[in-house]
SESEBA-176382 format. One record per residue: residue in three letters; x, y, z of N, C-alpha, C in turn. Coordinates in steps of 0.05 Angstrom, whole numbers, padded with zeros to 5 digits, always signed. Layout:
alaXYZXYZXYZ...
***
This chain:
unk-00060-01177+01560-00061-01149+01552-00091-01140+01549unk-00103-01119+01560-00129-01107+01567-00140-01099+01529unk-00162-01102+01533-00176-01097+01498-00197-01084+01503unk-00217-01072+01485-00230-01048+01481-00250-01067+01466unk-00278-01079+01481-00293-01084+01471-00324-01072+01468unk-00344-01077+01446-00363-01066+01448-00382-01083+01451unk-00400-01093+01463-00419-01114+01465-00447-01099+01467unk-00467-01124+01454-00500-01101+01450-00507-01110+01475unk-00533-01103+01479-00551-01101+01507-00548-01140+01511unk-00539-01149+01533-00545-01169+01551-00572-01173+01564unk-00584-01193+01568-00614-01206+01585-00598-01230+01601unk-00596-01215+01626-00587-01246+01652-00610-01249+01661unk-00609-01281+01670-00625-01284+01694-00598-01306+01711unk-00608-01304+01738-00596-01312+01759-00598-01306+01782unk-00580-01302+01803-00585-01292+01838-00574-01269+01842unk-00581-01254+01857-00570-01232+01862-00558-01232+01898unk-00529-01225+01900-00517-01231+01919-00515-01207+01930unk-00527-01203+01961-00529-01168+01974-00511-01181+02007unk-00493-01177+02011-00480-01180+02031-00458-01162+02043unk-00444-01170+02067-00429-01147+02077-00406-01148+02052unk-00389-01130+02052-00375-01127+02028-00345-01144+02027unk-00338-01163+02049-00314-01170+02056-00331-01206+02050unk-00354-01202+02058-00370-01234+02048-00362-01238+02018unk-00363-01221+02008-00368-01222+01969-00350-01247+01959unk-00335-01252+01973-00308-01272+01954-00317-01299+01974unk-00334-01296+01985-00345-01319+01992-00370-01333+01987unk-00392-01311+01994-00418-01314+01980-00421-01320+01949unk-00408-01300+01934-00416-01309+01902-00399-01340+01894unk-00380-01347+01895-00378-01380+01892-00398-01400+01896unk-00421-01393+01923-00432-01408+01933-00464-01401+01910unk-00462-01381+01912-00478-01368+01890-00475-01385+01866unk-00461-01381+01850-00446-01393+01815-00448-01424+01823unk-00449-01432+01857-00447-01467+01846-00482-01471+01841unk-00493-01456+01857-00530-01455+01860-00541-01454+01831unk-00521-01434+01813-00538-01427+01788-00530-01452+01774unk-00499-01460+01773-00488-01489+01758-00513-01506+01763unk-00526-01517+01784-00539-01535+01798-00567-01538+01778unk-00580-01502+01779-00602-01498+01773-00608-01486+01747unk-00586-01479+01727-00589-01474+01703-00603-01480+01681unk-00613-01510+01686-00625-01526+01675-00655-01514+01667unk-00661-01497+01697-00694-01489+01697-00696-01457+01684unk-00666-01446+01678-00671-01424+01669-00681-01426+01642unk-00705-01411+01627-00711-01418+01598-00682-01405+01574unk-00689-01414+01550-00670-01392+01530-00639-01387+01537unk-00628-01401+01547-00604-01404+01559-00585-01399+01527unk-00566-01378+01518-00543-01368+01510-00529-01408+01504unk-00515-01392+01528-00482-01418+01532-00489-01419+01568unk-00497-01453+01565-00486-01450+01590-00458-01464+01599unk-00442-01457+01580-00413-01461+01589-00405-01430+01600unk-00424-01404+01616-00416-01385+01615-00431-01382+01639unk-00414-01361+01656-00437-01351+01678-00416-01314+01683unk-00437-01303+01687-00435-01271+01677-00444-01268+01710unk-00422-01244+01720-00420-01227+01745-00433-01199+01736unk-00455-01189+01749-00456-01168+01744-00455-01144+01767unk-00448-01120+01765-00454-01104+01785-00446-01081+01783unk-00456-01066+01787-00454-01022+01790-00440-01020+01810unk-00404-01001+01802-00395-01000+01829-00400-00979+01842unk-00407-00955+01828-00421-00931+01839-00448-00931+01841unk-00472-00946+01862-00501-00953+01853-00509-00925+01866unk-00533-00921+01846-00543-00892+01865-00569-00905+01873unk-00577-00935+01877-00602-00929+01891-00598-00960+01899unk-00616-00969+01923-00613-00997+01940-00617-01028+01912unk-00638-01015+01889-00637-01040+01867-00606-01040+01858unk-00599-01028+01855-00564-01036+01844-00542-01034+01861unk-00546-01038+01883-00537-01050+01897-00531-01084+01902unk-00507-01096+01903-00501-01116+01901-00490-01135+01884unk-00485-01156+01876-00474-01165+01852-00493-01197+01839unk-00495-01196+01816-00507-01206+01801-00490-01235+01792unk-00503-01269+01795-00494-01283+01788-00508-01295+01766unk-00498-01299+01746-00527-01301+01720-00519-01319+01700unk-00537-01319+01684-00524-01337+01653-00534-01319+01640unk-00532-01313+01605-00544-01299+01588-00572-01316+01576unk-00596-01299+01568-00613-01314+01561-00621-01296+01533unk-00631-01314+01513-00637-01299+01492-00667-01283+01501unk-00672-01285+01511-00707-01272+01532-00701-01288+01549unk-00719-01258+01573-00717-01274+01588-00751-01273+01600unk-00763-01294+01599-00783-01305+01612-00788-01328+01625unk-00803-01329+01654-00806-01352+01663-00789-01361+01684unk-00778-01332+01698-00754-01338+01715-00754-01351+01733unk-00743-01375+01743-00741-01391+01753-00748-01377+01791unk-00760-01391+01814-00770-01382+01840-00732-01381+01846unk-00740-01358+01860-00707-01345+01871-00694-01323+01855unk-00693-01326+01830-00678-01311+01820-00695-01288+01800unk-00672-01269+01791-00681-01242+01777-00678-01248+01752unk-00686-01225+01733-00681-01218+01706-00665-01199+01708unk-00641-01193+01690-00632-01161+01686-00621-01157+01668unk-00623-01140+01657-00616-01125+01624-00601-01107+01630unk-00572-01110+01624-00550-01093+01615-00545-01081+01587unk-00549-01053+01589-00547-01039+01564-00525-01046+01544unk-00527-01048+01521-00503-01043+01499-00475-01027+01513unk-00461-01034+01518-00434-01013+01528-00410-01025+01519unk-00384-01008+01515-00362-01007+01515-00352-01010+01539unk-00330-01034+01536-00315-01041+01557-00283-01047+01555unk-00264-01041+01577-00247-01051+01571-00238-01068+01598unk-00222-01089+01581-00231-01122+01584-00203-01127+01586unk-00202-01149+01611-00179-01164+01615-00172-01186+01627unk-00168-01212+01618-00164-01236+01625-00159-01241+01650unk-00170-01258+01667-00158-01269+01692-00158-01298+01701unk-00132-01310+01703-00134-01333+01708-00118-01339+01730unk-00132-01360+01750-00119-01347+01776-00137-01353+01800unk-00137-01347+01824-00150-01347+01846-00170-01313+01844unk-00187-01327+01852-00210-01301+01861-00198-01277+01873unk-00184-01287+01898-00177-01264+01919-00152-01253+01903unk-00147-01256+01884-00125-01245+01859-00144-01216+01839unk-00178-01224+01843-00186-01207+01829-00180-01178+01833unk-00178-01171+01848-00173-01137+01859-00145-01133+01842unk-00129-01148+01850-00100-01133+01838-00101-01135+01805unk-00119-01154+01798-00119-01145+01768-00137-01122+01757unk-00154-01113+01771-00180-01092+01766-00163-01065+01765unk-00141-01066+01788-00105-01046+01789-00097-01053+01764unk-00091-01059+01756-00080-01069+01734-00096-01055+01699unk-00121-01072+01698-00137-01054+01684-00141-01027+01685unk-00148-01015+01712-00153-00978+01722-00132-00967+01710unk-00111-00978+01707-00079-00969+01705-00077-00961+01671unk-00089-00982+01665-00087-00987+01629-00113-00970+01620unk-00136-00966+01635-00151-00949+01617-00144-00921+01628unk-00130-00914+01634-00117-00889+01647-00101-00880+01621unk-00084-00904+01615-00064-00894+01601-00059-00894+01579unk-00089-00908+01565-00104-00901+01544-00120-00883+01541unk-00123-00863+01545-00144-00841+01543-00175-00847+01543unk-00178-00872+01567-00201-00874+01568-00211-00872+01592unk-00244-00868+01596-00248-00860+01622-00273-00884+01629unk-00259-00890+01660-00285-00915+01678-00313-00895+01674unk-00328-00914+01681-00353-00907+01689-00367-00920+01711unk-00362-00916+01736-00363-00931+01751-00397-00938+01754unk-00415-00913+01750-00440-00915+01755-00462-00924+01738unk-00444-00942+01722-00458-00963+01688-00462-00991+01702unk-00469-01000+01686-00461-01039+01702-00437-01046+01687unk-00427-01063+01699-00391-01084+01698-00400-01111+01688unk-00397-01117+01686-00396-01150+01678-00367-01159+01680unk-00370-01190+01678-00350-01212+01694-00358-01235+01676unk-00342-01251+01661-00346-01262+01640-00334-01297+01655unk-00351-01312+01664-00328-01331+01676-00336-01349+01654unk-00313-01376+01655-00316-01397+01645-00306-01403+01656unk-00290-01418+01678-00277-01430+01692-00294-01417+01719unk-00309-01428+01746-00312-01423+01763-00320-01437+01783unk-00314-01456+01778-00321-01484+01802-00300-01480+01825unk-00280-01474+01818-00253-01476+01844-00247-01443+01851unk-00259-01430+01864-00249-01408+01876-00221-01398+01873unk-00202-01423+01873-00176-01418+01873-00163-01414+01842unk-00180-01436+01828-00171-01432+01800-00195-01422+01785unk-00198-01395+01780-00216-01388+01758-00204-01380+01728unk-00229-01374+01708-00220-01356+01683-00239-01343+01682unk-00230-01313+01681-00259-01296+01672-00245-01277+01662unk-00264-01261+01642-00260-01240+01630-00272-01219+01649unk-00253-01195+01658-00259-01180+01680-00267-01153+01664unk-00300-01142+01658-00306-01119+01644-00309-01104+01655unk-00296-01074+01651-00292-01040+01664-00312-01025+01650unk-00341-01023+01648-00349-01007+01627-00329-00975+01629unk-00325-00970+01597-00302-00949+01600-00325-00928+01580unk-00313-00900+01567-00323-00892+01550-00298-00879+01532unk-00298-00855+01508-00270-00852+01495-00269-00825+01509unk-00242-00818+01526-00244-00785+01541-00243-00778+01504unk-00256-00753+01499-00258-00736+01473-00237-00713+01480
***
């Protein structure tokens, strides 16, 4: 069942994945095993029992464009050769479990659209999203928390 969370500003570092848009469920796995591999060199590392998806589905300009493979860092300095820094604002989200195969993600994101509809709340497609995995070694079997930044319709 979908929940209504509020989380403060996020600091990722990680890779940022820019490919054709039918690549995506292929590229970011290969992505998440690179960061598993290389996490070690990221400084200030959160949890790294955690790796965070990020991405704007409405981007208005070529930087937000794409999707973000990351860990959380308490600062971030010192970023490792290859990868970015990015700071996700404080936002409200609503949030919904997925456990399951990847290529299953879409029908649950239906699923969520459906539920913040019918809660009186409204997407924001042109905020950043986040993707909460803990489980992501097997493409086929993941766990992630799938985030909608939403806002309250008034």
């Amino acid at each position: 069942m979908p929940e209504v969370k509020r989380l403060p500003e996020m600091k990722l570092v990680g890779f940022r994945v820019l490919c054709p848009g039918d690549q995506y469920i292929v590229e970011i796995p290969k992505a998440s095993k690179v960061l598993s591999e290389r996490t070690g060199e990221i400084a200030n590392v959160v949890n790294p029992g955690f790796q965070y998806g990020a991405f704007v589905v409405e981007h208005s300009s070529n930087e937000e464009d794409g999707y973000w493979v990351c860990v959380e860092v308490s600062e971030i300095e010192g970023i490792p050769e290859g990868m970015v820094g990015l700071s996700i604002p404080g936002q409200m989200y609503a949030v919904l479990r997925h456990k399951g195969a990847n290529s299953e993600i879409r029908q649950a994101y239906t699923e969520l659209h459906h539920w913040i509809e019918a809660n009186g709340y409204r997407r924001l497609p042109e905020k950043w999203h986040l993707e909460a995995f803990t489980k992501w070694s097997d493409p086929a079997n993941i766990d992630v928390e799938l985030m909608d930044t939403v806002s309250f319709e008034v």
